[in-house]
Each structure stands twice: as structure tokens, then as C-alpha cells.
N, C-alpha and C positions, 0 to 999 in steps of 0.2 A: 129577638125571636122571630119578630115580622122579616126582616131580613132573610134569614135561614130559612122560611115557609116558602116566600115567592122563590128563591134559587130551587130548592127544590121540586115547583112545580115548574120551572122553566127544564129543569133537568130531562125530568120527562113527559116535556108536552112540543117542545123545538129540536127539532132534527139539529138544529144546527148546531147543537150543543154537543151532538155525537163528537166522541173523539176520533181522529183517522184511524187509528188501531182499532175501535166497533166499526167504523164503517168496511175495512177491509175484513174482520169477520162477514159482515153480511155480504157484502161482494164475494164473499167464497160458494154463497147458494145460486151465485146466477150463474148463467151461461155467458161465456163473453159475448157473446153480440148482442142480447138481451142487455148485458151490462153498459155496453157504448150505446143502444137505443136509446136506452131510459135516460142515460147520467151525461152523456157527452156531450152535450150544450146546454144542459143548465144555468150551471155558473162557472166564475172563476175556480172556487175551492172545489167543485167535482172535475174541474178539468186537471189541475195539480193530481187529485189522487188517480185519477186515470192512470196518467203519466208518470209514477212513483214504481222505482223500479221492486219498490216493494209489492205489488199489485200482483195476486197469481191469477192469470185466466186457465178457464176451463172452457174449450168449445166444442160446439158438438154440429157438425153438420147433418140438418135430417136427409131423410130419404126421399129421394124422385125430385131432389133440386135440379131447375136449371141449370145450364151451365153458363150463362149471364151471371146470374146471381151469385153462384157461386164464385164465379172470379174475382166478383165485384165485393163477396165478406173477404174471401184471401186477399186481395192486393189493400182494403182497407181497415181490416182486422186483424189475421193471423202475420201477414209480411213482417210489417211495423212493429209487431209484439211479438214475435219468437222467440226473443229469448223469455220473455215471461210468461211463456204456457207452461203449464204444468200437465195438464191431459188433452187429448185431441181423441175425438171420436168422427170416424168418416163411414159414410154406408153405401150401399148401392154403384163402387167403383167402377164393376162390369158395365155400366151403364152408357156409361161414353169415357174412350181413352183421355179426352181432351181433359177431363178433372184430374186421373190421375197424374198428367202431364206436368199438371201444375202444380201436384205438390211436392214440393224437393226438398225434405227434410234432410237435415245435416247438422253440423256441430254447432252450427247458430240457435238454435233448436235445445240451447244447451244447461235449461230446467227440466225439458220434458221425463215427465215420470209413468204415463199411462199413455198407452197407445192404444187405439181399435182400430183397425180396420176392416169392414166388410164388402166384400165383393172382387177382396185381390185377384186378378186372371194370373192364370201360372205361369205364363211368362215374366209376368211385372212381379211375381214374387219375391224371387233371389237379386235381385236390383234393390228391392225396397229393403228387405235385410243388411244388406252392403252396405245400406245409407242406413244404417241405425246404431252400425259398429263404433262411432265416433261417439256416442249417447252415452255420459258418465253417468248421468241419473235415471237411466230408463228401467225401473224396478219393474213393471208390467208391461206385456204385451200378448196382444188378443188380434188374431188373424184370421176372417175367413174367407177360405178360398175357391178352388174348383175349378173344372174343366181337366184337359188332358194330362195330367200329372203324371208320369213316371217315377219318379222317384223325388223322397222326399229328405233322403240321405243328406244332401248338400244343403238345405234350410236349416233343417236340423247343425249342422256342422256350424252355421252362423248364428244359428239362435245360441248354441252352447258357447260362442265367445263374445256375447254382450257380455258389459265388465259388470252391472249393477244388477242383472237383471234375477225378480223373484219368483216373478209369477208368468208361467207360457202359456197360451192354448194356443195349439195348430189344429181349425177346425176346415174339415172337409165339406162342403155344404154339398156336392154333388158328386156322390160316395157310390158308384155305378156297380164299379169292381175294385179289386182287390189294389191297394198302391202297395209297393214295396217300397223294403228299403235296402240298400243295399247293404254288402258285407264288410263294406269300410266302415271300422270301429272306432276311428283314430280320431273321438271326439275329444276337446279338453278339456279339465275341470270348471265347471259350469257353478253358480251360488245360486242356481235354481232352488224355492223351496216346495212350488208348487207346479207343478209337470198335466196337463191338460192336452192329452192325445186324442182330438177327437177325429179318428181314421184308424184303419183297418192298421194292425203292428204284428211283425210275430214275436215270439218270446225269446229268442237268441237278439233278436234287433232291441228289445228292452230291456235286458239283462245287460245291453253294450252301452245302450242310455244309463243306467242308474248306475253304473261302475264310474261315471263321472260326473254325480250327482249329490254329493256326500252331505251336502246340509237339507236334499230332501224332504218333507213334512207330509206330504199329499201328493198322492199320485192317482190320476184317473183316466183308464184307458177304455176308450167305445169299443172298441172291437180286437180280442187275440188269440189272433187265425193260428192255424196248426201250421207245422214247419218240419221239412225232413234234416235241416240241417243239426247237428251234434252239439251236445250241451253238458257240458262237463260238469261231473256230479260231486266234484272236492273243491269246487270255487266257492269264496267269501265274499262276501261286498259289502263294507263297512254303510250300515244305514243308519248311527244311531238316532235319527228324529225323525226319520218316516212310524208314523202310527195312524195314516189311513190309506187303504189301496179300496180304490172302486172298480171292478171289469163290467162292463156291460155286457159284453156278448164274450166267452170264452170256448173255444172251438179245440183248446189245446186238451190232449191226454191228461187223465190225472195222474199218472208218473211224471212226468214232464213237470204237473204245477207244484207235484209236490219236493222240486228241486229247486224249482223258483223261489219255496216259501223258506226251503232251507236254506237259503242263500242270504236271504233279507230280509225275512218275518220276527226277529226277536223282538224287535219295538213296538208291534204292530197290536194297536188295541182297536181297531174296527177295519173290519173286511166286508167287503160286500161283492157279490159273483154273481152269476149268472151261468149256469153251462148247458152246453148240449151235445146230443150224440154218446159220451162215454157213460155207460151205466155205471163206472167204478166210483161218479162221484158220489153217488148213493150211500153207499158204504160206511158206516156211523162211526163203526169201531174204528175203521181208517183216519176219519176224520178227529177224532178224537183223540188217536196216538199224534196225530200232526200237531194238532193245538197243542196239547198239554206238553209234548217236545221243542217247539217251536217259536208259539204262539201264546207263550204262557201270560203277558199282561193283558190277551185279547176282551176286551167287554162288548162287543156289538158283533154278532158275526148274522148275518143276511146269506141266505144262500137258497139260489132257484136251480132248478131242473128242470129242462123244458123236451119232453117227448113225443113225439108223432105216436102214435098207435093207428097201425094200417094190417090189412086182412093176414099178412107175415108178421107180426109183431111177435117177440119173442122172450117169453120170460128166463132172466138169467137170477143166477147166482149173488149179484150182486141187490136186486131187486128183492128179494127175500131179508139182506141184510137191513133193510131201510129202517125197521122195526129198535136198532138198536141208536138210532137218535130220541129214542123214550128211555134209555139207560140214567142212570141218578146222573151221569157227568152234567148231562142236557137239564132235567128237571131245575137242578140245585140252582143251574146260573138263568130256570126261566128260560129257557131256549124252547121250542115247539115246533112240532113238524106239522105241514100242514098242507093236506092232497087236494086238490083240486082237479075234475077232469070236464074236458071241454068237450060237446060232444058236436062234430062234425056234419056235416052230408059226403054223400059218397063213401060212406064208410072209413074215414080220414077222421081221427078224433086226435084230442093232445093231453095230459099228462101234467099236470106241473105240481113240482113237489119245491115246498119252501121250508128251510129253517129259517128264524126271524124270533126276537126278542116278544114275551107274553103281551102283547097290545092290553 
């Protein structure tokens, strides 16, 4: 019985007793270079687990490093262990080309599962893409970007042929004017499940995305600008596991969205919008034939209106209708409409009208 006491208090009172299997649990809360600081010349047995090809690192470069320093973590941290990163987070690229120069990810590279990078220049964009085609494991990536972009067609065209990949954001950090994309559609089937647009899109250019996005779950677009180009109102787009779309800023006609939702809203149990300019989103009854047509497993629905009222402001038809988001369809599921008005100088006031789940 004495026996079985003192084991038990050596159990946990001596580190050394840890098994390699807890020790590489706990190694999974550090950062690797925090991990080589702390462990790498202790002793013998932390230098073996260093060095165990079982070991995942995670590292994260902060922001506003040197570029001393930072050569000196990559050629003595990240070089030698590539292939056993699992995520890599880098910030502040735009800062000096010299960093990005040095990191040359490639099939050696060939655990990695998360990727961030922030401060890609848009030149070094579609280079860095290139090099991540080789990535069987790369289930995420998070990219943000900026400066002169033209088009964002060709990133897109490489993000949709990583073979692994789940999760995308393409985020625009300096978002001046409008980016396009172009009318080349000829993306391929992509195992994206969660789709993170953070830049200006129109709705023919996302309709071209999610026709080759079939395992879909979540989609969220910042900004979807209006478009004169033609949008065929008997197309299908098989979505069955998308059930959340978020728009932040929606600029498009509501005939236009309401083609969009006919296309690929059967799954869809939470919507959340934003719009402005067209008074037709107002419209209760409309909305209402949409959902219950369309939208019928919907449970969250979020939806702003955002208006200018200026010394021309003009009350329509649609405005009048707004009253019938207090109809029993609204009550029963707890949905409420809710006006709020901003009031201005210069005679410039705004307008925001919300549906939104009974707080």
C-alpha cells in the first residue's frame, strides 16, 4: 500500500514522469519557438522529443520583426522543421520584401494545414498561390492583401485548385474601389466549405464561384455590388450544406437577389443582409413569399435597410408596405421589425429599418 502511495505522488509531482504522448499534448499549446526556447537545451530526453518526427509545430511570426531576427527564427526554426508545421502565421509582409523573399513554401512543407498570411503585396500574391498548389494538407487559408489589384479572377482560379482545401478568406485590407473579377468562369470543383470574400464581388461573378463549390457550408461576402451583366433565371446550383450566407453590404436589385436565393437557398437556415438603395427590399409580403418558397428550413433571418433621407426623399409604394413584416408569418417565428432614424446636420438624416430574431 506504501508502495502504491509514493508512485502515485511521484506521478504527479515529477515532470519526468510525463509520458512523451502528454508531453506532445502540452507542446501543442506553445508556439514553436517559444517551444525550442524553453525545451531545447534542457536535457537529453527534451531534445529526442524536439526531434520526433511526431512533434507538430505551430508558429507564428509577430508583427513589426526585424528582419535579422526573423531570418535568424526561419533558418533555425521553421527551415529544419517544415515538414512538421502544421500552421504558420506571418503579419506585416508589406513591410520589407526581404521577409517575403525568404519564405519559400513548397511540398516540403508537406504537414502544413493553416496558413495566414498578412500583408501579401499584389504582386507577390499569385506567386505565393503557385507555391501552395503542391499542399495535400492545406485545409485553411487566410490571406490579406492590398494595393493595386485589378483583378482577382486568377487567385481565385488557384485558390479553387488546392486539393485539401476547406476554409478560404481573401481579405482586401485596402479596399479604395471596386476590384473585379472577371468573366472567366472556368473555375474547378473546389472541397471548399467555408468561402470568406472579404472585397467588393458582383453576383454573376458568385453565382460562377458556388457552381463549383458543392460541399459549401458558409458563405460570407463584405461587399455585393450591382452588375449590368445577365443572369439567367432557370439555373440550379446543387448546395445541399450551405445553411449560412452573411452579406454585409448588398447594393444588388432585389429581383436580382431574389434569383440568387432561387438558385441556392433550399438549405439555408440563417441569412443575414444588409441592403441599400432599393426600396423593394422593404416589402414583407415579398419577403415572405421568398422564404416560405424557398427558404423554408430558414431559423435566423437578420436583415438591415439602410437609407439616406435628404430634402428629395421620396416616399414610395414599397415603404408603405413595410408594415406587413408585423403579419402572424413574422410574429409566430419572433421575427420584429425595428425603425430606427438617425438624425443628421445639413439636413442629411438615415433611416435603418431591421428585421432580427426577439432579443
Amino acid at each position: 500500500m506504501i508502495f502504491y502511495f509514493i508512485l502515485y505522488r511521484k506521478l504527479i509531482t515529477r515532470i519526468e514522469d510525463f509520458s512523451n504522448e502528454l508531453f506532445y499534448e502540452i507542446f501543442d499549446y506553445f508556439d514553436g519557438f517559444d517551444l525550442y526556447n524553453a525545451f531545447a537545451n534542457l536535457n537529453a530526453r527534451f531534445q529526442d522529443l524536439l526531434a520526433c518526427i511526431l512533434l507538430r509545430l505551430r508558429i507564428s511570426f509577430p508583427s513589426t520583426m526585424e528582419l535579422e531576427d526573423f531570418q535568424n527564427r526561419y533558418n533555425t526554426v521553421i527551415f529544419p522543421n517544415r515538414n512538421r508545421i502544421v500552421s504558420l502565421y506571418i503579419f506585416d509582409l508589406w513591410i520589407n520584401d526581404a521577409v517575403f523573399s525568404l519564405i519559400m513554401i513548397n511540398s516540403s512543407f508537406n504537414h502544413l494545414e493553416s496558413l495566414v498570411m498578412w500583408g501579401i503585396k499584389s504582386d507577390n500574391l499569385l506567386p505565393l498561390l503557385l507555391s501552395l498548389t503542391s499542399l495535400s494538407r492545406l485545409f485553411s487559408l487566410t490571406i490579406y492583401t492590398g494595393g493595386d489589384i485589378e483583378d482577382f479572377s486568377d487567385a481565385y482560379h488557384v485558390i479553387f485548385s488546392l486539393p485539401a482545401l476547406k476554409y478560404n478568406k481573401l481579405s482586401l485590407v485596402i479596399d479604395e474601389t471596386f476590384i473585379p473579377l472577371s468573366t472567366n468562369n472556368n473555375y474547378q470543383l473546389s472541397p471548399l466549405q467555408h468561402l470568406i470574400i472579404d472585397h467588393s464581388c458582383t453576383l454573376p461573378k458568385l453565382i460562377a464561384m458556388l457552381s463549383c463549390t458543392p460541399q459549401l457550408r458558409h458563405l460570407y461576402c463584405e461587399l455585393l455590388d450591382k452588375s449590368n451583366q445577365f443572369i439567367e433565371e432557370d439555373m440550379k446550383i446543387l448546395l445541399p450544406n450551405l445553411t449560412h450566407i452573411s452579406i454585409d453590404t448588398c447594393h444588388v436589385k432585389f429581383d436580382k437577389f431574389e434569383i440568387f436565393i432561387k438558385t441556392i437557398g433550399s438549405q439555408l437556415q440563417i441569412l443575414r443582409i444588409t441592403t441599400s438603395e432599393d426600396t423593394a427590399y422593404l416589402n414583407g409580403g415579398r419577403w415572405e413569399r421568398l422564404l416560405v418558397q424557398y427558404m423554408p428550413h430558414l431559423r435566423i433571418f437578420k436583415f438591415n435597410h439602410q437609407e439616406l433621407v435628404e430634402d428629395n426623399f421620396e416616399f414610395t409604394t414599397d415603404h408603405a408596405l413595410i408594415h406587413q413584416f408585423t403579419w402572424p408569418f413574422w410574429t409566430r417565428r419572433q421575427w420584429v421589425v425595428e425603425l430606427i432614424i438617425l438624425i443628421g446636420i445639413w439636413g442629411c438624416h438615415e433611416i435603418a429599418y431591421s428585421i432580427h430574431p426577439y432579443r
